[in-house]
C-alpha positions in Angstrom: -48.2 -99.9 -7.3 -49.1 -101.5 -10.9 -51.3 -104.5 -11.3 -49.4 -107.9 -11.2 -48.0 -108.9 -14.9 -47.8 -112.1 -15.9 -44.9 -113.4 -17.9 -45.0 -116.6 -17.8 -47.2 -119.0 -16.5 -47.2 -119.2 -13.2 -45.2 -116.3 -13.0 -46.5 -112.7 -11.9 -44.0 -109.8 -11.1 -45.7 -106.9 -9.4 -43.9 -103.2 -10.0 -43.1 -101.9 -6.4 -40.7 -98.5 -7.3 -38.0 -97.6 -9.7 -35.3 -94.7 -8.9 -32.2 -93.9 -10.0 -29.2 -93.7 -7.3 -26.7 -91.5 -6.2 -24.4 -94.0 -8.1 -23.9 -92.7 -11.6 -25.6 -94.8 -13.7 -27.1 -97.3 -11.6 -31.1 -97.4 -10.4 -33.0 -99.8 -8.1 -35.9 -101.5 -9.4 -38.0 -103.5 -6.7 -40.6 -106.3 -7.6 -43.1 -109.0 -5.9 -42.5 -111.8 -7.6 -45.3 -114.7 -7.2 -44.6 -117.9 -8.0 -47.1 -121.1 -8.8 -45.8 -124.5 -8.3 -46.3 -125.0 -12.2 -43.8 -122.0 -13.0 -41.5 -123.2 -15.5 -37.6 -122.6 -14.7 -36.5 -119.7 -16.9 -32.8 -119.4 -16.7 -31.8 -115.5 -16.7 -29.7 -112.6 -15.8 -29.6 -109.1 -14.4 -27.1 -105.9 -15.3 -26.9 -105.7 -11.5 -27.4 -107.5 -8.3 -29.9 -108.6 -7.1 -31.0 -109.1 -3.2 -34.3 -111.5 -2.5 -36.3 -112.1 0.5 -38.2 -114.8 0.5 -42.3 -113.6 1.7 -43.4 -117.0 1.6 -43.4 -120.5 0.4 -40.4 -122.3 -0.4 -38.2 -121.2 -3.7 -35.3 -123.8 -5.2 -32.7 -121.0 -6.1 -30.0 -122.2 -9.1 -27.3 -119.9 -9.2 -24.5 -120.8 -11.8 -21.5 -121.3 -9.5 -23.1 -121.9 -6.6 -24.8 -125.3 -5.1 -29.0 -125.4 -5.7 -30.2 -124.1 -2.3 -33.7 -124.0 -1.1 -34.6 -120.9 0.7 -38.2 -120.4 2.3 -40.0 -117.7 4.0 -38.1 -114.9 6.3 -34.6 -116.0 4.2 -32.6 -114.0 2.0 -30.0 -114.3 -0.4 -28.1 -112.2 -3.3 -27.5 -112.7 -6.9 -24.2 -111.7 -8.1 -24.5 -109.2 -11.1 -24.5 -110.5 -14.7 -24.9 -114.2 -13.1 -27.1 -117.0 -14.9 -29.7 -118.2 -12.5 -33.2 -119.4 -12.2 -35.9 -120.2 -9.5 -38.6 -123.2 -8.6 -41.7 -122.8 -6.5 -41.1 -126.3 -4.4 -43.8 -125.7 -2.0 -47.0 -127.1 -1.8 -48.7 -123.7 -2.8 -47.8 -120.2 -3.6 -44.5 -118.6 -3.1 -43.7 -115.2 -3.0 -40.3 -112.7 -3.0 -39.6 -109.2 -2.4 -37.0 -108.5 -5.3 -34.5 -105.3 -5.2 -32.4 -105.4 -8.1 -29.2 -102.3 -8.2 -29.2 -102.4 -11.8 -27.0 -100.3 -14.9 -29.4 -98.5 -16.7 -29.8 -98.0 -20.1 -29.6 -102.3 -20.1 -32.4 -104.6 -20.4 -33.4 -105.5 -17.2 -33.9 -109.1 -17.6 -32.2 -111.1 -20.2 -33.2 -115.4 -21.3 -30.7 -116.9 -21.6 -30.5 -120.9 -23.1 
């Protein structure tokens, strides 16, 4: 497993595994992502899906298209591919996820957008 990176602050995404998949041209990536309350909302996408379980705390999920949900610990929710979205710590402390992304390869893996 590789050390936790920070990206931004508040924001550290530990590498978990990375494989490609019996679907031509598609690999899964898998992350812990860690979360301070102080973690600024970076609106982004992902060539793929991707599926989140919540590990702990409470995360404020904005998915373009969908209504703001709050999901915390033991829930779990999907990101539609290519789909704008960003998250918020909204807990009192630390929040963590287990992210699985099914992603094209070949395209960067995480893209800002404004």
């Amino acid at each position: 497993m590789s050390p936790p990176v920070q990206q931004v602050p508040g924001l550290w995404r530990t590498d978990l595994q990375q494989h490609d998949l019996s679907v031509p041209g598609r690999e899964v990536i898998q992350n812990r992502v860690e979360l301070s309350p102080e973690a600024p909302l970076v609106r982004h996408k992902h060539p793929g899906e991707e599926i989140i379980y919540v590990l702990e705390g409470s995360l404020e999920y904005q998915i373009d298209g969908q209504p703001t949900k709050t999901y915390s610990a033991g829930e779990a929710l999907i990101v539609p591919a290519e789909t704008v979205h960003s998250v918020k710590n909204v807990g009192g402390g630390k929040a963590a996820e287990l992210a699985t992304y099914v992603v094209e390869k070949g395209k960067p893996f995480l893209v800002v957008v404004d």
